[in-house]
C-alpha positions as CSV (number, residue, x, y, z in Angstrom):
1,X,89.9,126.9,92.4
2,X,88.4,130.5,92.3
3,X,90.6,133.5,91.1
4,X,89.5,137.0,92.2
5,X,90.2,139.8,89.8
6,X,90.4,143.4,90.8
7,X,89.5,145.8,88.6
8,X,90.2,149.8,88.3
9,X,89.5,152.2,85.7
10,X,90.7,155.5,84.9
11,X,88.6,156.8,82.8
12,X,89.5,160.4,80.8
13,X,87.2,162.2,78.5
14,X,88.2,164.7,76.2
15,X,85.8,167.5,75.2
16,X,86.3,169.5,72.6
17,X,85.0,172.8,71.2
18,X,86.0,175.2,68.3
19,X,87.8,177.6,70.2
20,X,88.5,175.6,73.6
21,X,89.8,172.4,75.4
22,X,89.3,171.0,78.3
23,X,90.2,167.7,79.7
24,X,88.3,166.6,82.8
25,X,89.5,163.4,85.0
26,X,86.4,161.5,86.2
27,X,87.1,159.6,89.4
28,X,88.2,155.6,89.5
29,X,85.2,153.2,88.6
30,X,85.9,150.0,90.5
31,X,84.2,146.4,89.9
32,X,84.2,145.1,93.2
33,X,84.7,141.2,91.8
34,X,85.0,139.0,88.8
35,X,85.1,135.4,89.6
36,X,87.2,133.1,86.8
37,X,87.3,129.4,87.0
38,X,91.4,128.3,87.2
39,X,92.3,126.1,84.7
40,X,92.1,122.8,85.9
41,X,95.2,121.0,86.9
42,X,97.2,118.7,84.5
43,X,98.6,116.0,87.1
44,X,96.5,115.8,90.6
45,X,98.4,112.8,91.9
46,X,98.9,114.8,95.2
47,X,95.3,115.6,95.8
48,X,93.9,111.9,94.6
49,X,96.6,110.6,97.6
50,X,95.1,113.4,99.8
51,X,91.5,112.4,99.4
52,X,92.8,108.9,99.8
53,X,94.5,109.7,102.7
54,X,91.9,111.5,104.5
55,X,89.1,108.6,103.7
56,X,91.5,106.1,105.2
57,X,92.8,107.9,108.6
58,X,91.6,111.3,108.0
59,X,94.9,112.2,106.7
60,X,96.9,111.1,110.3
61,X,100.5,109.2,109.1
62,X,100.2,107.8,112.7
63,X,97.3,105.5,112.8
64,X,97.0,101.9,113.1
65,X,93.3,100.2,112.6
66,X,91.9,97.1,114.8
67,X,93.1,95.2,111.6
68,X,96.8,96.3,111.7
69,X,96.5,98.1,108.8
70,X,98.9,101.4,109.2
71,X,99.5,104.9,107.9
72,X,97.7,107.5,106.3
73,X,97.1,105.1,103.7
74,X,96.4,102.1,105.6
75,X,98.8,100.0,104.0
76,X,99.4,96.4,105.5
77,X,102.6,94.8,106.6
78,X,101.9,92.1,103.4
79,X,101.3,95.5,100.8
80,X,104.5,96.9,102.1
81,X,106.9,93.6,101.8
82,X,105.1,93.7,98.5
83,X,106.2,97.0,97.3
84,X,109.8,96.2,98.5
85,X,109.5,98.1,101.8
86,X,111.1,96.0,104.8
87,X,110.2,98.1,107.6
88,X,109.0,98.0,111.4
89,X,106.2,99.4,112.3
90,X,106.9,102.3,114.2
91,X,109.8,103.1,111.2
92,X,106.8,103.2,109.0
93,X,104.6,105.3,111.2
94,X,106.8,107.9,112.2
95,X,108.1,108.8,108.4
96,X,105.4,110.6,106.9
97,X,107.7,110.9,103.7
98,X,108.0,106.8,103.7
99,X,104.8,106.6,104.4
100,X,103.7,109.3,100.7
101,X,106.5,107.4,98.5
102,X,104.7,104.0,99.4
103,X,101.4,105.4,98.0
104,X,103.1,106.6,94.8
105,X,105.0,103.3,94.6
106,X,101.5,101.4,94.8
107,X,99.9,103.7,92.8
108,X,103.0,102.7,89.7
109,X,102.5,99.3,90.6
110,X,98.7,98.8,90.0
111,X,98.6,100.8,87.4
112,X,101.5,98.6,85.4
113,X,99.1,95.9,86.5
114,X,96.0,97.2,85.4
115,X,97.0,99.4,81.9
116,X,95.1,97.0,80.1
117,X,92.2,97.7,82.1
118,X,92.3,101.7,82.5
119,X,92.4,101.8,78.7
120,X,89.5,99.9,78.1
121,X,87.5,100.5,80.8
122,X,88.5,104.5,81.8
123,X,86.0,106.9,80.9
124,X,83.3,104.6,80.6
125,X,80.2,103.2,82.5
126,X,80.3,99.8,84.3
127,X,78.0,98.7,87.0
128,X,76.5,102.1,87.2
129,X,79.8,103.7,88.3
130,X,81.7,106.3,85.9
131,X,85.1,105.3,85.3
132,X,88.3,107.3,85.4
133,X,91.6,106.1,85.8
134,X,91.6,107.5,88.9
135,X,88.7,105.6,89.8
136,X,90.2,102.5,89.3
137,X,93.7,103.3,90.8
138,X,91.7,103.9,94.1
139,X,89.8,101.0,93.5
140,X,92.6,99.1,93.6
141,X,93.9,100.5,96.3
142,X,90.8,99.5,98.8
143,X,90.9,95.9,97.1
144,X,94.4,95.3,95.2
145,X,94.9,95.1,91.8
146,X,93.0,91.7,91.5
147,X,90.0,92.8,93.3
148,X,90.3,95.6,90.6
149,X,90.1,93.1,87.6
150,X,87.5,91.0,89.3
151,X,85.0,93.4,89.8
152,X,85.4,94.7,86.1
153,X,85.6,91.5,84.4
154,X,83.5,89.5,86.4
155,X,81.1,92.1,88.5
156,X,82.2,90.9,91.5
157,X,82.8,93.4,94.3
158,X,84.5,94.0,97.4
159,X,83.2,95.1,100.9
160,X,85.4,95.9,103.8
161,X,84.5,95.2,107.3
162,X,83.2,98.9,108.0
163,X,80.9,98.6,105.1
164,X,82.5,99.8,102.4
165,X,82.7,98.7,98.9
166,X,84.5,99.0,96.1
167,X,82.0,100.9,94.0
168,X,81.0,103.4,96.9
169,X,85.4,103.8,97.3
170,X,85.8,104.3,93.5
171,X,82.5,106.7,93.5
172,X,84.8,109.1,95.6
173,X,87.5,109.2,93.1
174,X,86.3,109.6,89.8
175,X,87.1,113.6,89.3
176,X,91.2,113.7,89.3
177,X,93.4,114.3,86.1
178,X,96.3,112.0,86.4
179,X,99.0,112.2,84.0
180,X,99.6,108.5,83.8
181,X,102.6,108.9,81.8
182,X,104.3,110.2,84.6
183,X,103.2,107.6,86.9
């Protein structure tokens, strides 16, 4: 994010002589614009979930694929018994807020499951692909937290039934700062 900064000057010279002062107000000098990069952000959970979001359903908490997958996040029923979330459907899809807490919740939960991995593999090149933690958290979101390990420890990857694979998913995630502590 971009910060614009106005800028005004008042400038005032002072002239003076041996026998006489005068103090003369030139008129405001503006700089239209100075352009500062923000400080990047600390903790972009929220906008990791966002991107994840808008890949998956373009962003809509009320979509169901052909594959029954639901949500902004397209969890499935299994994910969601999984996470401890006993549910129906429409419950689900009408609670935008249940819907956000069930991606933070799977977010804690492969990250506890892949530590190990984020450690030693975050922040490093594997199968071409520059690795974040971030990276991998979304990887294991498109293909679970075993289809995570798998395709670091073994090279084997994933690809959904619209094309997508793991390394193209994780490609898309690579720039957030998480603080994983607060995970």
């Amino acid at each position: 994010m971009k910060v614009r900064l106005m800028l005004s000057f008042l400038v005032i010279i002072s002239l003076s002589s041996f026998t006489y002062e005068k103090t003369e107000e030139i008129p405001v000098v503006k700089i239209e614009e100075i352009i500062v990069n923000k400080p990047s952000k600390q903790h972009q959970l929220h906008e990791l979930m966002d991107a994840i979001g808008r890949l998956e359903s373009n962003g809509r908490y009320d979509v169901v694929n052909r594959f029954g997958f639901m949500g902004k996040y397209q969890f499935s029923a299994r994910t969601l018994k999984h996470l401890g979330y006993n549910v129906t459907r429409e419950h689900f899809l009408n609670s935008p807020q249940l819907q956000d807490s069930a991606m933070v919740q799977y977010l804690k939960d492969n990250y506890t499951n892949l530590e190990h991995h984020i450690m030693e593999y975050g922040y490093t090149t594997h199968n071409g692909i520059y690795l974040t933690p971030s990276s991998i958290l979304a990887g294991a979101h498109f293909a679970g937290a075993n289809g995570m390990k798998k395709f670091l420890e073994n090279n084997i990857g994933t690809t959904d039934s619209n094309g997508m694979t793991i390394a193209k998913y994780m490609q898309r995630f690579t720039n957030y700062e998480l603080n994983l502590e607060e995970l």
